[in-house]
N, C-alpha and C positions, 0 to 999 in steps of 0.2 A: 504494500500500500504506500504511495506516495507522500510525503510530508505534508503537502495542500491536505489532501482527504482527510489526514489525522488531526492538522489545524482546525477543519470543519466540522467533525466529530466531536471537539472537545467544547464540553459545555462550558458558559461561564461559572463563577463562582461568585460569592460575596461572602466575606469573614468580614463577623459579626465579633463585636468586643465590647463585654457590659463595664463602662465605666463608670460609672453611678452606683450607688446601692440601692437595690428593691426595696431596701428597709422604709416604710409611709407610705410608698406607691398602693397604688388603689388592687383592687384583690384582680380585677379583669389585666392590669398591665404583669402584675408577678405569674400569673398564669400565660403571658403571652411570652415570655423572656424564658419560660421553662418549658414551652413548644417550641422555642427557636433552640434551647439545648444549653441555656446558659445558667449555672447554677451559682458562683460565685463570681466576687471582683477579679477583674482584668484576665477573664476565661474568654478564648476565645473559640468560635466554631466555624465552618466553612457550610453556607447552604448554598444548592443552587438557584439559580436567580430565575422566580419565579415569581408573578404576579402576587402568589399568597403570601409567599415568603415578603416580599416588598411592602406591604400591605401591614404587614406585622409589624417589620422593622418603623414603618412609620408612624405608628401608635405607640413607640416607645425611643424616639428619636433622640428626647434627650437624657435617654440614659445609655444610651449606647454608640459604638464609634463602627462605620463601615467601610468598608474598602471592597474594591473589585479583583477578583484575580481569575484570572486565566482570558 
């Protein structure tokens, strides 16, 4: 397989990093920040970049730091 095709094939990603503490946050955001996979400070995880996944992160923006990868 060609290097194009494999570039093609590779999904993007976003790594997620809770910067913030959940500690006051409202019960619906600490439940949204532990469907993304993030259990403690400065933990971070890699989801793929998906509408819901984006959707999430945006309900909980300022507790968390994102980046793009791949």
């Amino acid at each position: 397989m060609s290097a194009a095709k494999k570039a093609e094939k590779k999904e993007k990603c976003l790594r997620v990093t809770l910067v913030k503490s959940m500690i006051g946050q409202s019960y619906k955001q600490k439940r949204t920040l532990q469907a993304l996979g993030l259990r403690r400070m400065h933990q971070s995880v890699e989801q793929k970049d998906t509408p819901a996944v984006r959707g999430m992160v945006a309900k909980v923006s300022h507790l968390v730091m994102v980046e793009e990868v791949g």
